[in-house]
N, C-alpha and C positions, 0 to 999 in steps of 0.2 A: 659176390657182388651182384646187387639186383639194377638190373639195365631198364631205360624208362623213357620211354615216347611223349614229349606234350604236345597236346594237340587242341587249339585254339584258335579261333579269328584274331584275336587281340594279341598284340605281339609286347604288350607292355606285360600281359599276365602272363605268357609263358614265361617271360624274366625276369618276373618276381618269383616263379613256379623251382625256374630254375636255379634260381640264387638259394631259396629253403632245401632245396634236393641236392643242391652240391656240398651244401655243410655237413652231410652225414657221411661218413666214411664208407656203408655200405650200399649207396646207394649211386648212381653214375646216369647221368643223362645225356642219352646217346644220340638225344636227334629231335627235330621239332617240325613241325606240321601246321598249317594256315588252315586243312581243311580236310575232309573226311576222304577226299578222292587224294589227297598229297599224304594221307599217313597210310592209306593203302600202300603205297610205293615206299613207302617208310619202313614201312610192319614186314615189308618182302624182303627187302635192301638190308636190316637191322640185326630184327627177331628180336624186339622189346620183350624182357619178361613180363613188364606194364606197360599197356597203354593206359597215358591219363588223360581223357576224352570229354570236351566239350560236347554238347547235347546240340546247343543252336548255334548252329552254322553255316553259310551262304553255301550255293552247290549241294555236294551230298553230306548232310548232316549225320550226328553221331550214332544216332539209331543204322541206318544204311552203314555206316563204317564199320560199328561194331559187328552187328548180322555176318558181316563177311569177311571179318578178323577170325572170330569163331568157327565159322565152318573153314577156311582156306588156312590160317595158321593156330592151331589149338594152342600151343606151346606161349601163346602171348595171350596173357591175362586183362581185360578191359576193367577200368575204376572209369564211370562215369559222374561229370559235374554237372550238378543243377542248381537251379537259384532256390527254389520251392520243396521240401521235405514230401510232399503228395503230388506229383508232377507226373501229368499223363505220357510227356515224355522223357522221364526219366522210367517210368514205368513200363515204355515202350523198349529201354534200352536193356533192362533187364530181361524182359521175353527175348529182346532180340543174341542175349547171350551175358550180358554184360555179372562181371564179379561182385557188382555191387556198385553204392553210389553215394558221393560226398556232398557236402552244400559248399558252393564255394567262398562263400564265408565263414567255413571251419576256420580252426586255428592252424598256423603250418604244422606242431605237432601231432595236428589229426591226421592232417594230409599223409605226411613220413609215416605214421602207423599205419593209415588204409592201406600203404602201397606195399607196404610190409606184411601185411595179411594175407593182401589178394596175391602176391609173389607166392605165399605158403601157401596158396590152396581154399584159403578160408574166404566165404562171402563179407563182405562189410555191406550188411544190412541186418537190423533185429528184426529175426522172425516177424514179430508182433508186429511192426512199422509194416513190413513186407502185406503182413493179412491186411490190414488197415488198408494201403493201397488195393490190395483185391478186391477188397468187401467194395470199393469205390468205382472200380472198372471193370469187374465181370461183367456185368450186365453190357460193355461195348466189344469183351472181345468175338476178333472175326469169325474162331474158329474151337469148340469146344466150351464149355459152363460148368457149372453146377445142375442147369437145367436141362443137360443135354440129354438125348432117352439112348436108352441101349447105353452098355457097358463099352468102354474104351478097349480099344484093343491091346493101348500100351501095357494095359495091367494083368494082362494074360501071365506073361512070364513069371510076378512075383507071388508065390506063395501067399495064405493067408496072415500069415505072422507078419511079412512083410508089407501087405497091405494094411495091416493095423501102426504097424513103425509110419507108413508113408503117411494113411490119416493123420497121426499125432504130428508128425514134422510138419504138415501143410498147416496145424492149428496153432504151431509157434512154440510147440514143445522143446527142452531140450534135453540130452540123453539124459540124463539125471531124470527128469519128469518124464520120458518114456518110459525109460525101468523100473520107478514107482508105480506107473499107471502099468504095466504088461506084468510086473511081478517079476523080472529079470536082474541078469546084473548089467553095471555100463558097458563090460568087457561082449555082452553079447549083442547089444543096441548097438555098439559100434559096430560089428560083424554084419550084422542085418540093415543098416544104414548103408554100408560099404556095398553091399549086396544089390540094393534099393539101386544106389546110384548106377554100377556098371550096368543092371537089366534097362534102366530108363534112360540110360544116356545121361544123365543128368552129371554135372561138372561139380556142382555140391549144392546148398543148401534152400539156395536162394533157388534156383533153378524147379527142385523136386518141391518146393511149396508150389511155385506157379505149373507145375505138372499135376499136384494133388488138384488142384483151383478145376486146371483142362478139363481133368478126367473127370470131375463129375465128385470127388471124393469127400472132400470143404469144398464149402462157398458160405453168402450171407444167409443162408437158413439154414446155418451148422448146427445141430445144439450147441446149444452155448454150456452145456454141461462138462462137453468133450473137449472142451475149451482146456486144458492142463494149466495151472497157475494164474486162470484168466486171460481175459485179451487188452 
């Protein structure tokens, strides 16, 4: 059973949220939240395996919620909602930790799947959407580029092989288009992926693109050669 925090200003949408989440046998809605400082005390009191997080909202908003969902409870997974598919803060919420992000005019059977995904580990965002938003907001983040000088320190720890896995995942690759492009099989991309994440901290995919972005590795004067399958 996958357990599941709404959190919303609008108390008519978490009860439409709730009504879609209660018709699936696997899934259990364990608690509901007005605001970013009230699912703090949700996320402590609960231990959602999801939080499904509204972005704008009065007090402390979704980005600040998520941020310190992330570091204080790992074990609870953030799916953040936006109105806008390119949205600086939904974009924000993803640096800030979050698993991914839906529009909330998906259909409910999006909804049921995103939280089903982000439960299992997996980002719900495609790569490519994910570049697309960098290629738009590098140039305002506060800390780290593509134009940054000197080498990041994060990248110490991986290996060169894995520093070619982390380039290709930042350009929206995926293991299938790794192992063509490095001459490998999936069985070892997944290894070196695996690898990728625990050195970098990284939670999964969505994360270690905006890592590649930080360190300098991708940005918008990528070659576009390196580009695996196009952008």
């Amino acid at each position: 059973m996958t357990t599941v925090l709404l959190v919303d200003d609008q108390a008519l949408v978490r009860v439409g949220f709730r009504l879609v989440l209660e018709s699936e046998p696997d899934l259990e809605v364990v608690g509901e939240a007005s605001d970013g400082r009230v699912a703090l005390d949700q996320v402590a009191a609960l231990g959602p395996d999801v939080v499904v997080m509204d972005i704008r909202m009065p007090g402390m908003d979704g980005i600040e919620a998520t941020r310190r969902i992330v570091a204080d409870h790992p074990g609870s997974r953030v799916l953040v909602l936006t109105t806008f598919d390119v949205d600086d803060l939904a974009f924000g919420a993803l640096r800030a930790g979050a698993s991914g992000f839906l529009l909330k005019s998906a259909e409910p059977g999006e909804l049921v799947d995103a939280i089903r995904t982000v439960a299992a580990g997996t980002a719900v965002v495609a790569p490519r959407v994910l570049r697309r938003m960098l290629d738009l907001f590098a140039p305002h983040l506060p800390t780290g580029s593509a134009a940054a000088p000197g080498p990041d320190p994060r990248l110490g720890a991986l290996t060169p092989r894995e520093l070619d896995v982390l380039r290709l995942i930042g350009v929206g690759a995926s293991n299938a288009e790794i192992a063509a492009d490095l001459v490998v099989s999936e069985t070892t991309v997944k290894t070196h992926v695996g690898n990728v994440f625990a050195k970098l901290g990284a939670r999964d995919r969505v994360q270690a693109v905006i890592i590649a972005y930080e360190c300098g590795l991708v940005g918008g004067t990528t070659d576009r050669s390196r580009r695996v399958g196009g952008a």
